[in-house]
C-alpha positions as CSV (number, residue, x, y, z in Angstrom):
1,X,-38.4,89.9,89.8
2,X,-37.3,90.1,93.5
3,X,-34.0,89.6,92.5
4,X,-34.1,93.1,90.4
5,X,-35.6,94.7,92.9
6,X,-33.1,93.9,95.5
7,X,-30.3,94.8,92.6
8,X,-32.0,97.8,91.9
9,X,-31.9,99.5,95.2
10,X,-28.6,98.1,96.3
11,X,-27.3,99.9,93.2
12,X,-29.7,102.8,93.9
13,X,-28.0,102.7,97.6
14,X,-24.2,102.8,96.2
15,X,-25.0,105.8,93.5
16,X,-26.9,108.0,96.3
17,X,-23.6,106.6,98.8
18,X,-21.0,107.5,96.1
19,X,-22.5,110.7,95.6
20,X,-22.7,111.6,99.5
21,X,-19.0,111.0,99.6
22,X,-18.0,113.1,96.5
23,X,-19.9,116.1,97.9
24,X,-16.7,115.9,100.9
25,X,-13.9,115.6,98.3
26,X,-14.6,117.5,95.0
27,X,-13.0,120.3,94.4
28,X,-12.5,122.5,90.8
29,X,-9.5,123.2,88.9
30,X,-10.1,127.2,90.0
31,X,-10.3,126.4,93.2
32,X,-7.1,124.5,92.9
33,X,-4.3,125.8,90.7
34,X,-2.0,128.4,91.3
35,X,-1.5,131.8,88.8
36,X,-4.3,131.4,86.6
37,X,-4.5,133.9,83.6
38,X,-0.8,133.9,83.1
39,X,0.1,132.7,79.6
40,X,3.0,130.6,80.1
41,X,4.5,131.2,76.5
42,X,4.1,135.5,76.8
43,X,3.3,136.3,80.4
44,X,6.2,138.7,81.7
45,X,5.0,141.3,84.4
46,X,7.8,143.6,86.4
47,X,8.1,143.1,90.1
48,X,8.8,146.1,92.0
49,X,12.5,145.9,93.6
50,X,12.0,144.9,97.4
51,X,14.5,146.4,100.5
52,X,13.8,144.9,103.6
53,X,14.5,147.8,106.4
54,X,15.5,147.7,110.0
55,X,12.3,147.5,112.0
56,X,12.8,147.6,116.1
57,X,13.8,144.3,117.9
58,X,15.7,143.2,114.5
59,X,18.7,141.4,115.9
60,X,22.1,143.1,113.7
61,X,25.4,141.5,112.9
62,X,27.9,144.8,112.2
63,X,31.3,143.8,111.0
64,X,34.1,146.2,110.3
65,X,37.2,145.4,108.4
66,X,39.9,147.2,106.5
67,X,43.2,146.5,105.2
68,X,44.5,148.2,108.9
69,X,43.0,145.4,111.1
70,X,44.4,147.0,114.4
71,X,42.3,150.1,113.3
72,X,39.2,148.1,113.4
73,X,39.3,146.1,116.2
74,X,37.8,149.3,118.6
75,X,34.5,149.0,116.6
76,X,33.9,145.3,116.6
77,X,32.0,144.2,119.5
78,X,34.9,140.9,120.7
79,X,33.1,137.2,119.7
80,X,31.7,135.1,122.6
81,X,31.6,131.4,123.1
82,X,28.3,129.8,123.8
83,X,26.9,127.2,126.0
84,X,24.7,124.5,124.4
85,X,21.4,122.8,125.7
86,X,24.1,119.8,127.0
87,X,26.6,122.4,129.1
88,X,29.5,122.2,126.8
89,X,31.1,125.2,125.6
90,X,30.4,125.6,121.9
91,X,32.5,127.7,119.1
92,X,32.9,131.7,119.4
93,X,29.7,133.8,118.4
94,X,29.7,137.3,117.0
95,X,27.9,139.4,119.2
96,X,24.4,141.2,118.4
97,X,23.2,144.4,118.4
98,X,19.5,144.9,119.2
99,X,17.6,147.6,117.5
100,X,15.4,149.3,120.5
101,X,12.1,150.6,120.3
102,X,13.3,154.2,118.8
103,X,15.2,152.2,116.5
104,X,18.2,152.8,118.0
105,X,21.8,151.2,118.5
106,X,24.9,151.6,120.4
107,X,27.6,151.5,118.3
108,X,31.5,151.4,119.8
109,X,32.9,154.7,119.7
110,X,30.3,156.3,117.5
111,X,27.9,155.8,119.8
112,X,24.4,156.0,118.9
113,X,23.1,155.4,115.9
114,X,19.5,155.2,114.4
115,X,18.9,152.6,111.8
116,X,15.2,152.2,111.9
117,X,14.0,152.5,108.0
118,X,17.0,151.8,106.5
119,X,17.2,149.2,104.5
120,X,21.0,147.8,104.7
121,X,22.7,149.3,101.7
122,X,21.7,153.0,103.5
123,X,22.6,151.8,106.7
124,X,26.1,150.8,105.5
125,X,26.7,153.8,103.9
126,X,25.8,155.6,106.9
127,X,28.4,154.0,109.7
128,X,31.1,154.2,106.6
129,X,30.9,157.5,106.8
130,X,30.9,158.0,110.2
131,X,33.9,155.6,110.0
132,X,35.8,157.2,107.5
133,X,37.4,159.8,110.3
134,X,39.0,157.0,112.1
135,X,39.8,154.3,109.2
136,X,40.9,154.5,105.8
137,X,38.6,152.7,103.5
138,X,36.6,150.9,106.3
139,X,34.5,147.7,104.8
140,X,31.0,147.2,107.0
141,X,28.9,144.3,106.7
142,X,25.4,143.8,108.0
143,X,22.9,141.0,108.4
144,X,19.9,140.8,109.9
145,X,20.1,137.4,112.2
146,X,16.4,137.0,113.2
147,X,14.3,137.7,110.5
148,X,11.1,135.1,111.0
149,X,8.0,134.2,109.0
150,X,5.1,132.6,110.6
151,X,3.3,129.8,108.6
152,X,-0.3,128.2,109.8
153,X,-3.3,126.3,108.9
154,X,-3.7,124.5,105.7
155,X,0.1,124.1,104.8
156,X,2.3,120.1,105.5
157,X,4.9,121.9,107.7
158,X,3.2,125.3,109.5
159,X,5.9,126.4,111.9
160,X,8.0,129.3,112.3
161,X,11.0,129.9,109.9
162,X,14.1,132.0,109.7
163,X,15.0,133.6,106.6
164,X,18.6,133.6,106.4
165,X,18.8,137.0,104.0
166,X,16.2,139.4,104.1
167,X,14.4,138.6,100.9
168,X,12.0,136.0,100.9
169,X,8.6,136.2,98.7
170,X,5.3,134.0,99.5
171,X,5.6,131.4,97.2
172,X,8.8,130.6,98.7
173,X,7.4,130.9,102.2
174,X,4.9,128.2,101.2
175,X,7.8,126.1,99.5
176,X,9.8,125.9,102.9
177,X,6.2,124.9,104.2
178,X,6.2,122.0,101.7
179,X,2.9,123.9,100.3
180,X,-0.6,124.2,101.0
181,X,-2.4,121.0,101.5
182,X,-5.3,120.2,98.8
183,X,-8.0,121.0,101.4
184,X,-5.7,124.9,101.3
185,X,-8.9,127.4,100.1
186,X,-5.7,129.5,97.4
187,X,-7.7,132.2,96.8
188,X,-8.4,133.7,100.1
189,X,-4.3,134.4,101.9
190,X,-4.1,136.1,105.2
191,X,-0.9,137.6,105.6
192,X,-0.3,139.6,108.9
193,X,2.2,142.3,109.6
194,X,3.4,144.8,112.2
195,X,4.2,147.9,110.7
196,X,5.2,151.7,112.2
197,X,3.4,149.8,115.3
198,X,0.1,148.9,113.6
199,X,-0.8,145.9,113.0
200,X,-2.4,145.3,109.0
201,X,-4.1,142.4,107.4
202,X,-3.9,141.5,103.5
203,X,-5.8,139.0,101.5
204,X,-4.5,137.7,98.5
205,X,-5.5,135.3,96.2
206,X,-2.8,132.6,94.9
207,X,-4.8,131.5,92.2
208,X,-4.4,134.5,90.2
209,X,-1.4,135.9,88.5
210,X,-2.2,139.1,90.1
211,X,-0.3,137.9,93.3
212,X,3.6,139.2,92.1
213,X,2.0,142.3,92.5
214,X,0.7,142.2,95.9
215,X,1.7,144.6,98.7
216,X,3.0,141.1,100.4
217,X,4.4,139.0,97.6
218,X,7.5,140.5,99.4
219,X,7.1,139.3,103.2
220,X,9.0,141.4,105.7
221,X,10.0,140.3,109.7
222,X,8.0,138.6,111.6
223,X,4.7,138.4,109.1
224,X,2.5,135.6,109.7
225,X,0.7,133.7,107.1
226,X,-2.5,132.0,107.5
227,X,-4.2,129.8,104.9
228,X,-8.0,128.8,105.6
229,X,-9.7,125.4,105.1
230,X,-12.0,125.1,101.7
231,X,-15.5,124.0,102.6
232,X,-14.7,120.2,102.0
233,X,-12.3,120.5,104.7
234,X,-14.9,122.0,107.4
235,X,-17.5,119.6,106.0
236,X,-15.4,117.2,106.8
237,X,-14.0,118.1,110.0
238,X,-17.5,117.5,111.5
239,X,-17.3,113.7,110.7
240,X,-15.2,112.1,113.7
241,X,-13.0,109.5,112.7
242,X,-15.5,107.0,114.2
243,X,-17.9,108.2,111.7
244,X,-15.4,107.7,109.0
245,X,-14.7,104.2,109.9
246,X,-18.3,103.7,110.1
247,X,-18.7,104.8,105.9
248,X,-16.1,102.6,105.4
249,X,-18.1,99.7,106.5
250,X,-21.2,100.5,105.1
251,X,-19.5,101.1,101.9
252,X,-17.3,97.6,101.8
253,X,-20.6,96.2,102.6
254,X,-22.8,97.9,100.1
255,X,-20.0,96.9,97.5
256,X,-20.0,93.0,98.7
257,X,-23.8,92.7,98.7
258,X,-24.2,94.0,95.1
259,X,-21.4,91.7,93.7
260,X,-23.2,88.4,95.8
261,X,-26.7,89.5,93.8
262,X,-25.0,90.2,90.9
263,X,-23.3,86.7,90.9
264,X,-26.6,84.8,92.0
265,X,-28.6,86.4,89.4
């Protein structure tokens, strides 16, 4: 009988211990998977086409070329060579032009020229006109060299990333990120942007299929995304990693004690 007793409330120990530790780690499938709603065999919804423009303090590459290369060469700004961390000269460098705070560049020969809300095809257009008095057929190319996304919280690799085009949605954002961890709460995004010098704040909610048609399923420079913890990840922050060892214990122990009763019984 005493031999019961003391099986009974070791197993009565391990259920109520087995139970503490779920509440920690459970989590449901809505909490959990991504685009739910969308009917994998039917689900086709348009996404709207996405520009980036030039916003100010974009760094721009702007080359000119033509089948008259001497023509050219007085609107190219000349390449540079580098110096690296180490104080060795490194390979040539096309020089930059920085979009001031009016949105504004300097531009050899033209002179100035304001590119703020263009998105690249306009502002192409617009310097091959301008060009078109001085070269026959001019060719300009322009990339954006510092376009950045900010990643934090509940993702394997938050850090800062640059984008080497200027189209990049937020489920590819979270794939250079290596994704959101499980502890990740999907349905509650914060994705933070500057724009026309205000700064805005969107939710959105990755668990739904209503994320493609988000304002920010697009991201645009410099946007920062920050992903909460769920609740089992605050619960669990509270419990130092002392404490964790110490469950560990009691559990192993627990565990040990009801397989001795059970094989003495």
């Amino acid at each position: 009988m005493k031999n019961k007793s003391i099986n009974f409330n070791l197993k009565t120990i391990l259920f109520l211990f087995s139970t503490f530790m779920l509440l920690f780690s459970c989590g449901s499938k809505q909490d959990i998977v991504y685009f739910q709603g969308a009917d994998l065999a039917t689900f086709s919804k348009s996404i709207n086409n996405y520009n980036a423009v030039i916003q100010a303090d974009d760094a721009l590459t702007i080359t000119v070329s033509a089948l008259d290369q001497d023509a050219t060469r007085p609107f190219n700004l000349p390449a540079v060579s580098f110096v690296d961390v180490e104080g060795a000269i490194g390979r040539s460098r096309i020089q930059t032009y920085l979009v001031d705070a009016n949105g504004n560049i300097e531009f050899p020969v033209l002179g100035t020229l304001k590119l703020k809300g263009l998105n690249r095809v306009q502002a192409t257009d617009l310097i091959k006109d301008l060009l078109k008095e001085y070269i026959k057929n001019p060719i300009v190319n322009i990339r954006t060299t510092n376009f950045r996304i900010t990643i934090l919280g509940e993702v394997r690799r938050p850090g800062t990333y640059t984008i080497p085009n200027e189209r990049v949605t937020i489920l590819e954002a979270f794939g250079l990120a290596g994704d959101m961890t499980i502890q990740a709460k999907r349905n509650n995004v914060l994705v933070i942007r500057e724009q026309d010098g205000k700064t805005t704040y969107n939710r959105v909610n990755l668990t739904s299929e209503e994320v493609f048609n988000s304002p920010v399923y697009y991201l645009t420079q410099n946007d920062v995304i920050y992903v909460e913890p769920n609740n089992s990840r605050i619960k669990s922050s509270t419990i130092d990693a002392n404490t964790n060892i110490t469950l560990g214990v009691i559990s192993t122990l627990i565990t040990a004690a009801a397989l001795v009763v059970s094989i003495t019984r």
